[in-house]
Chimera marker file (.cmm) of the C-alpha trace (Angstrom):
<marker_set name="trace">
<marker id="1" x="14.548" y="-38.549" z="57.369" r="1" g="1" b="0" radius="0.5"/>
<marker id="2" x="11.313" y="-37.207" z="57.300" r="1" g="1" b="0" radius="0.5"/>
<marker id="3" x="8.888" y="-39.293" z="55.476" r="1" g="1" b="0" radius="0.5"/>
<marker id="4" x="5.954" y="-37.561" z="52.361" r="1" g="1" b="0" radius="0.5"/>
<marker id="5" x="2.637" y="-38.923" z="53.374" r="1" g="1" b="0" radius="0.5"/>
<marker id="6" x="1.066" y="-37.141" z="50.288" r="1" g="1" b="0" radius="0.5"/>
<marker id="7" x="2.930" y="-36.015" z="47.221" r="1" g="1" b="0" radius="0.5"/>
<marker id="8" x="-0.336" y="-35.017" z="45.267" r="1" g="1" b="0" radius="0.5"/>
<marker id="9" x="0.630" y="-31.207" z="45.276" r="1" g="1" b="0" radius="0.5"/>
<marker id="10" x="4.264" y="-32.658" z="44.133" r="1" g="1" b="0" radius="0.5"/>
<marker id="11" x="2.423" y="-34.714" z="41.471" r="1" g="1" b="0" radius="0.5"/>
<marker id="12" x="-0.240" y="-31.641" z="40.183" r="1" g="1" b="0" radius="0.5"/>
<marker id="13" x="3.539" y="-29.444" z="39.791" r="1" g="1" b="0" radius="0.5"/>
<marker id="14" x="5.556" y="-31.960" z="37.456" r="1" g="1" b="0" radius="0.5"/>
<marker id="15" x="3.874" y="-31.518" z="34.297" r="1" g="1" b="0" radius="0.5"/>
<marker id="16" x="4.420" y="-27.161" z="34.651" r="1" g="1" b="0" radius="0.5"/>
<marker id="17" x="7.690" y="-28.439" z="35.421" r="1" g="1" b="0" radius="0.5"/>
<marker id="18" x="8.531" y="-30.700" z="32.781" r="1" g="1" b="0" radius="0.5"/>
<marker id="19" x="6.676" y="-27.978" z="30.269" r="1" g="1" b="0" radius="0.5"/>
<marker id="20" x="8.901" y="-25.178" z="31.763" r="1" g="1" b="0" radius="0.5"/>
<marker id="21" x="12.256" y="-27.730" z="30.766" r="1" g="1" b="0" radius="0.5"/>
<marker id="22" x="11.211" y="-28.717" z="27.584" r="1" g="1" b="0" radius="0.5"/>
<marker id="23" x="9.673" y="-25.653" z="26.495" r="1" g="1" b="0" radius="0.5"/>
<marker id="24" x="12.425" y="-23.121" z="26.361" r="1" g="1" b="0" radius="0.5"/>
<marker id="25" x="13.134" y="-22.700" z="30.675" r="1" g="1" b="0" radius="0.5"/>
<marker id="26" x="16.762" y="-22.673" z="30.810" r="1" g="1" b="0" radius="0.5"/>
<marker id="27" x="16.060" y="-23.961" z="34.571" r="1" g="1" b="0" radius="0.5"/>
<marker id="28" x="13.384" y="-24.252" z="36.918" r="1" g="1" b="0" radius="0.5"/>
<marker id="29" x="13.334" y="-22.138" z="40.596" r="1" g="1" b="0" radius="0.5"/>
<marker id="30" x="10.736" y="-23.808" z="42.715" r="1" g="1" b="0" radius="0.5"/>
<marker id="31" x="9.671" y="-22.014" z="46.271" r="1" g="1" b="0" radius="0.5"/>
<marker id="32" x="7.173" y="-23.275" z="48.454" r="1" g="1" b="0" radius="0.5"/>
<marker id="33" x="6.181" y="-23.356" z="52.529" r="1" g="1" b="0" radius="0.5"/>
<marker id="34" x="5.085" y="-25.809" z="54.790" r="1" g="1" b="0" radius="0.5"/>
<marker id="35" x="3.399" y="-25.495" z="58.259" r="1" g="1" b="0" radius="0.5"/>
<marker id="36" x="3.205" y="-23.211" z="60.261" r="1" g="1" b="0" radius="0.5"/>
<marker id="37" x="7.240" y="-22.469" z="61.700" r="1" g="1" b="0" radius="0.5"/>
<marker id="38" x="6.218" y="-18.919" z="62.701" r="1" g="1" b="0" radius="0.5"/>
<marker id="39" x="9.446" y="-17.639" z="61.073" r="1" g="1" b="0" radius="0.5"/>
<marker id="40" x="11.689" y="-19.899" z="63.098" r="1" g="1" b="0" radius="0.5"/>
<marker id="41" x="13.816" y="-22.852" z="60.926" r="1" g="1" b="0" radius="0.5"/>
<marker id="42" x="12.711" y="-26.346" z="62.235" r="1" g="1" b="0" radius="0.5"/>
<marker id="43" x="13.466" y="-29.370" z="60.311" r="1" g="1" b="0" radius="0.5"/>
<marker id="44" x="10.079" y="-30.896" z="60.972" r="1" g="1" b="0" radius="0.5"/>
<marker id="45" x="8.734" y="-28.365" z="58.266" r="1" g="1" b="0" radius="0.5"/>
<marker id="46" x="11.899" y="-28.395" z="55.957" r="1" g="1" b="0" radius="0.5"/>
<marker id="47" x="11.181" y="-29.095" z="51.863" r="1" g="1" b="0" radius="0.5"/>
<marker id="48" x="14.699" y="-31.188" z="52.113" r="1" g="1" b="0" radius="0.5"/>
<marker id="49" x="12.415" y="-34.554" z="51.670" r="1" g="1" b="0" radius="0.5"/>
<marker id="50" x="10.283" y="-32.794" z="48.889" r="1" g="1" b="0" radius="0.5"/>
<marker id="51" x="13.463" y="-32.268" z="46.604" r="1" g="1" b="0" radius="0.5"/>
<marker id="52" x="14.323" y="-36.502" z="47.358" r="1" g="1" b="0" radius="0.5"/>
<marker id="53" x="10.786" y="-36.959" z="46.184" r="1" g="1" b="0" radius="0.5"/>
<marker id="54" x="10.782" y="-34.463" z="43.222" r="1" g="1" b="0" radius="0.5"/>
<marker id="55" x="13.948" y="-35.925" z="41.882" r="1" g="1" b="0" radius="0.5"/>
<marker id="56" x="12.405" y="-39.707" z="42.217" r="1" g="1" b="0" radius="0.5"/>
<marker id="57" x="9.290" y="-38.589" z="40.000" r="1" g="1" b="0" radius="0.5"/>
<marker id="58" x="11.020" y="-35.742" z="37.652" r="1" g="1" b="0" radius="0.5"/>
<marker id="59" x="13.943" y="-38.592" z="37.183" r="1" g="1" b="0" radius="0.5"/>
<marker id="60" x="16.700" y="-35.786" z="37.545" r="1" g="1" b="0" radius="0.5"/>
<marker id="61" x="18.615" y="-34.150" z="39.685" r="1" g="1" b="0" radius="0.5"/>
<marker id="62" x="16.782" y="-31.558" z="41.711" r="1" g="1" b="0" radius="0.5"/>
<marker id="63" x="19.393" y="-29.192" z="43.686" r="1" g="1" b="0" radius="0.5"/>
<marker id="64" x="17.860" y="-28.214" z="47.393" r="1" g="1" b="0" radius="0.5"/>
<marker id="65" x="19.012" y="-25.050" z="49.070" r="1" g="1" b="0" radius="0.5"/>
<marker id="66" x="18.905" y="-25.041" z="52.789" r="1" g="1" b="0" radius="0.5"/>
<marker id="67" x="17.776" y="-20.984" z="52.673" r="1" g="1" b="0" radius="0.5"/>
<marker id="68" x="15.396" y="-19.269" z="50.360" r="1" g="1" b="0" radius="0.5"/>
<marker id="69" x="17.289" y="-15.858" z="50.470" r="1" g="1" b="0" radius="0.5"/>
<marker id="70" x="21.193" y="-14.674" z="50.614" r="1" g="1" b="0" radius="0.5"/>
<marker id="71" x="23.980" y="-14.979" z="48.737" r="1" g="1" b="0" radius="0.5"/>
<marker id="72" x="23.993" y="-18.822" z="48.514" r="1" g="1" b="0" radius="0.5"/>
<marker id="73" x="20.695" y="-18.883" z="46.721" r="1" g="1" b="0" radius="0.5"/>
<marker id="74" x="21.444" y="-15.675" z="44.408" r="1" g="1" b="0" radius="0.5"/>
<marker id="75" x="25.086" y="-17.637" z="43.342" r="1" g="1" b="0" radius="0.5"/>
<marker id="76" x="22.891" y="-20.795" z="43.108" r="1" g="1" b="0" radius="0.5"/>
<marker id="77" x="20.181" y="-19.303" z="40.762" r="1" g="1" b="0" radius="0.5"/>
<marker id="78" x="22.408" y="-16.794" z="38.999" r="1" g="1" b="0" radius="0.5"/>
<marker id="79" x="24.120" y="-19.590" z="36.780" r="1" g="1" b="0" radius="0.5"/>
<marker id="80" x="22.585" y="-22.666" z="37.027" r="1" g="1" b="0" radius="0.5"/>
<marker id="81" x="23.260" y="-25.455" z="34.600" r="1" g="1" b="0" radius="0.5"/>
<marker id="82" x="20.720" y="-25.798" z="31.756" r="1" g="1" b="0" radius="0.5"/>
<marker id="83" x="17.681" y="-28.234" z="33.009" r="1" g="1" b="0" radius="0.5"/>
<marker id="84" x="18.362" y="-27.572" z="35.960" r="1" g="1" b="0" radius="0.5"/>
<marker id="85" x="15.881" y="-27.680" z="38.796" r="1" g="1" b="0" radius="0.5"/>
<marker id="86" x="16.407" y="-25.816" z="42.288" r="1" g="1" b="0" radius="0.5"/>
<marker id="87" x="13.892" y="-26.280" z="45.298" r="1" g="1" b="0" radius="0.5"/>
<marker id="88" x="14.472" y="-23.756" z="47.843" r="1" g="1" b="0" radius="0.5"/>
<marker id="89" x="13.829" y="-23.976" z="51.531" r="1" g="1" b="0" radius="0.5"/>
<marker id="90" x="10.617" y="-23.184" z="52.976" r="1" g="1" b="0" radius="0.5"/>
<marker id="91" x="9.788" y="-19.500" z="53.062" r="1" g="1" b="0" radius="0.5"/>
<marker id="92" x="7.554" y="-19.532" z="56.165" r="1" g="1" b="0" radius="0.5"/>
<marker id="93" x="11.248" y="-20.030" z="57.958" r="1" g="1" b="0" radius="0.5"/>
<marker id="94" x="11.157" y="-16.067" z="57.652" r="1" g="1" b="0" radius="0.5"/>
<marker id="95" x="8.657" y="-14.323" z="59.742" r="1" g="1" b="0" radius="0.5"/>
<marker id="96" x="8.152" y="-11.787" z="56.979" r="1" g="1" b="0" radius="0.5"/>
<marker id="97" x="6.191" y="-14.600" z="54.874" r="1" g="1" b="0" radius="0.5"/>
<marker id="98" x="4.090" y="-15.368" z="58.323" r="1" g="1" b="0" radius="0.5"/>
<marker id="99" x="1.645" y="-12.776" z="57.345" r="1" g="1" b="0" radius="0.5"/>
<marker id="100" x="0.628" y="-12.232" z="61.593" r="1" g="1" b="0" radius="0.5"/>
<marker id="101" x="3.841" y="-14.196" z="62.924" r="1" g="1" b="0" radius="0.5"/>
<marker id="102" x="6.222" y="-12.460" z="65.379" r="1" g="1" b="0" radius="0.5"/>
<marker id="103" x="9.873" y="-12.762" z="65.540" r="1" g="1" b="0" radius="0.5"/>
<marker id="104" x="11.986" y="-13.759" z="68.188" r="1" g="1" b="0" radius="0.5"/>
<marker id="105" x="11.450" y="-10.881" z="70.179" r="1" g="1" b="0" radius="0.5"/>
<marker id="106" x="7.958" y="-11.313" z="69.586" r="1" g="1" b="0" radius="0.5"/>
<marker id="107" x="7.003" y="-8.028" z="67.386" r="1" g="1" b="0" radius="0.5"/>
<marker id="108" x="5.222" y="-8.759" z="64.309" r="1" g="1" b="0" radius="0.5"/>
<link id1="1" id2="2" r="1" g="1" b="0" radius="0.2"/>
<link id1="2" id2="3" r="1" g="1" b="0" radius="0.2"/>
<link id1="3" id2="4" r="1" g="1" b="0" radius="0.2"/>
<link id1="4" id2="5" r="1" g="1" b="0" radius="0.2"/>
<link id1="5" id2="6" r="1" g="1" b="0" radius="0.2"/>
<link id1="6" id2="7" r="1" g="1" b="0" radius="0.2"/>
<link id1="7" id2="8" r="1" g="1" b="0" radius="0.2"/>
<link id1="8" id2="9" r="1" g="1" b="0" radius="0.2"/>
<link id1="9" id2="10" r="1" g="1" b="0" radius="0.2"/>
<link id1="10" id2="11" r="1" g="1" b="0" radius="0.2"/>
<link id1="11" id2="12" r="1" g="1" b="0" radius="0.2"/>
<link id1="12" id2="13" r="1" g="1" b="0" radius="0.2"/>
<link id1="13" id2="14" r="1" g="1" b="0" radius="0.2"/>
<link id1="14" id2="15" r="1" g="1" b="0" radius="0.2"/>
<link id1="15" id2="16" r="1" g="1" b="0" radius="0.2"/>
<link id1="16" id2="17" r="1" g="1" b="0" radius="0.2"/>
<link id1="17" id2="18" r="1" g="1" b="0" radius="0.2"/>
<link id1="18" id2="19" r="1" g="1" b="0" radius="0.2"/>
<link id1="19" id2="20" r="1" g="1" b="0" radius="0.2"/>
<link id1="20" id2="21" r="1" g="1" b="0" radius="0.2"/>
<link id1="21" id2="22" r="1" g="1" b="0" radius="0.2"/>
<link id1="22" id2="23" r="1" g="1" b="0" radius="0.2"/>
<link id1="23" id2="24" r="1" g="1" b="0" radius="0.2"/>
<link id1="24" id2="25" r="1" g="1" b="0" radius="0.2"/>
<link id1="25" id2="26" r="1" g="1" b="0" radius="0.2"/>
<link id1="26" id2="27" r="1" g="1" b="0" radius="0.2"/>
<link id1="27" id2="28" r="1" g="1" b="0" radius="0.2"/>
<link id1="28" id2="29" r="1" g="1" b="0" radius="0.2"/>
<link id1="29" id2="30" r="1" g="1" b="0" radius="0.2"/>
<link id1="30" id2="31" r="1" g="1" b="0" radius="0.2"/>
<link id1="31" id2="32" r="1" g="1" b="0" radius="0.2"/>
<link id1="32" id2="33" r="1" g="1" b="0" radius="0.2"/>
<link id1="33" id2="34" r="1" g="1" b="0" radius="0.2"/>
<link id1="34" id2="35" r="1" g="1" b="0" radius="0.2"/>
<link id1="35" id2="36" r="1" g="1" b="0" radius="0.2"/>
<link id1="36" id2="37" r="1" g="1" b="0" radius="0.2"/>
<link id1="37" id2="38" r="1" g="1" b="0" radius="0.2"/>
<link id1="38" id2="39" r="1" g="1" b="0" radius="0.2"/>
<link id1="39" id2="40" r="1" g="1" b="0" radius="0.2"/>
<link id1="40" id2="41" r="1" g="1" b="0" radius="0.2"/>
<link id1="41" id2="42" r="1" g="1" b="0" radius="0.2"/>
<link id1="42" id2="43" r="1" g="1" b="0" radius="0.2"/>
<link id1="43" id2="44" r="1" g="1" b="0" radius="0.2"/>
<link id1="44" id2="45" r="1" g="1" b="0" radius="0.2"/>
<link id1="45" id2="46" r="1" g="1" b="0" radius="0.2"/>
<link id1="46" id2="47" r="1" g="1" b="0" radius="0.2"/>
<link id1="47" id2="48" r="1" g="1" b="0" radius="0.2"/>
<link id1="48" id2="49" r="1" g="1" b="0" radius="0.2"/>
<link id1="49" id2="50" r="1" g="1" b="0" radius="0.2"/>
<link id1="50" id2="51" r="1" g="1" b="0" radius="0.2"/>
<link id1="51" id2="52" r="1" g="1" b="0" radius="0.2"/>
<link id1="52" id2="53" r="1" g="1" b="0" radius="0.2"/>
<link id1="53" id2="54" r="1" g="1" b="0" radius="0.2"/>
<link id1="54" id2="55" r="1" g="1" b="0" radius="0.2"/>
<link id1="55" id2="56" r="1" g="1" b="0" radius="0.2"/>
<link id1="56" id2="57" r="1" g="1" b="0" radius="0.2"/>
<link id1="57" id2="58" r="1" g="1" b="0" radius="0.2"/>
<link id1="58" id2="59" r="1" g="1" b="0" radius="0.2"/>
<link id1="59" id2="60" r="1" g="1" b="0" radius="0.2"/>
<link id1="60" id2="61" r="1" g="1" b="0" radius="0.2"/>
<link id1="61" id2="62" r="1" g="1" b="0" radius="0.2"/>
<link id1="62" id2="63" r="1" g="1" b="0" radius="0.2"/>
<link id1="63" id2="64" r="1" g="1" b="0" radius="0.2"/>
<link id1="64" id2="65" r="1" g="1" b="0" radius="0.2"/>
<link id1="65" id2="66" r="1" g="1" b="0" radius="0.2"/>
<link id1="66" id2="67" r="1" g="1" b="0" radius="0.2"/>
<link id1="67" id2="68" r="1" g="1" b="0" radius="0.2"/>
<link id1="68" id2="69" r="1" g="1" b="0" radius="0.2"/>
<link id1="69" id2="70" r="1" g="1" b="0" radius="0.2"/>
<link id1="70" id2="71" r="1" g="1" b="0" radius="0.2"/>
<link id1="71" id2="72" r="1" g="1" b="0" radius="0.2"/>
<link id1="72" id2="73" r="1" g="1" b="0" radius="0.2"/>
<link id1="73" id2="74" r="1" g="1" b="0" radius="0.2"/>
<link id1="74" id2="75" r="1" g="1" b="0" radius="0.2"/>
<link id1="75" id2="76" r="1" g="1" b="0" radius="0.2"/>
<link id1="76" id2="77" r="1" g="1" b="0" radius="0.2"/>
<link id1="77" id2="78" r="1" g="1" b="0" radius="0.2"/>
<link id1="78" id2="79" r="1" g="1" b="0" radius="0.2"/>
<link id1="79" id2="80" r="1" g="1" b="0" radius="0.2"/>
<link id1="80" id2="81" r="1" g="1" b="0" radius="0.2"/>
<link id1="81" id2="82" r="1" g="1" b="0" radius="0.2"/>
<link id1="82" id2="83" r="1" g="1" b="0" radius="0.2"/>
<link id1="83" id2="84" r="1" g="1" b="0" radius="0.2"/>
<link id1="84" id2="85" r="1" g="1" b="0" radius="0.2"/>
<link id1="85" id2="86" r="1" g="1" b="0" radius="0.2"/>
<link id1="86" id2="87" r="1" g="1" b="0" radius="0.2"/>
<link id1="87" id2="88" r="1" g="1" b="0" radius="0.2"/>
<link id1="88" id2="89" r="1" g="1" b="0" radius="0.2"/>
<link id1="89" id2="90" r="1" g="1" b="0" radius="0.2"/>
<link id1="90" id2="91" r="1" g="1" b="0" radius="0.2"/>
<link id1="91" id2="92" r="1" g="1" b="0" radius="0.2"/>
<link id1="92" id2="93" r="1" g="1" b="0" radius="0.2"/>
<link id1="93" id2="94" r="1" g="1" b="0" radius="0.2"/>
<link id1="94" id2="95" r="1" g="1" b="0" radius="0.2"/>
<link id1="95" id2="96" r="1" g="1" b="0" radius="0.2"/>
<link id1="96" id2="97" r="1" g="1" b="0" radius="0.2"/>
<link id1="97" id2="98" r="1" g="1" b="0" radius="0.2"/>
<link id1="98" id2="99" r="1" g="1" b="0" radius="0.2"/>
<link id1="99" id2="100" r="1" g="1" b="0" radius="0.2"/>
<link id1="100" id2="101" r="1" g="1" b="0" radius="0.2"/>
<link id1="101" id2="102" r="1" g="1" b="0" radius="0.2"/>
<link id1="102" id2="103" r="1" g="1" b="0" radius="0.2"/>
<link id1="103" id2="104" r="1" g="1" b="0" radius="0.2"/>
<link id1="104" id2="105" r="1" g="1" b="0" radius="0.2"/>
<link id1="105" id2="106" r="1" g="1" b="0" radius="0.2"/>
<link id1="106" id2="107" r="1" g="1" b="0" radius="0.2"/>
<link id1="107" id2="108" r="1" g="1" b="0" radius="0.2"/>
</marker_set>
């Protein structure tokens, strides 16, 4: 498994977090991206390792999604148990958050 070499940015987010939780947030969505994928999924840039690490320091169980679109996210944040806090994948795995990526038949 990949290995967090730096969780200050997952630090600086837990106290929004925990506010979120115990102010009122039924649940907490998180989204994020990492790297540079150029729209293409490739586990050296997944945020699989971030949600072991978040649920480590937030002492919880942090639900990861392996997508951050489609109907397995929309079920997953439609209902989610109270307190509960979902990570989704990393968005830069879809070219349209790449800003001047290309797809795979290399048109932007």
């Amino acid at each position: 498994e990949k290995e967090i070499t730096n969780n200050q940015r997952i630090v600086a987010a837990l106290p929004t977090i925990k506010h979120c939780l115990t102010n009122g947030a039924n649940n907490v969505v998180l989204m994020s991206h990492l790297g540079r994928p150029d729209g293409l999924v490739n586990d050296k840039y997944s945020l699989a390792p971030v949600s072991q690490e978040l649920k480590k320091l937030l002492g919880q169980d942090v639900q990861f999604l392996s997508d951050c679109v489609g109907s397995e996210v929309e079920t997953a944040c439609a209902k989610p148990a109270k307190g509960a806090v979902i990570l989704l994948e990393n968005l830069r795995f879809h070219i349209e958050e790449e800003g001047k990526g290309v797809d795979k038949d290399g048109k932007k």
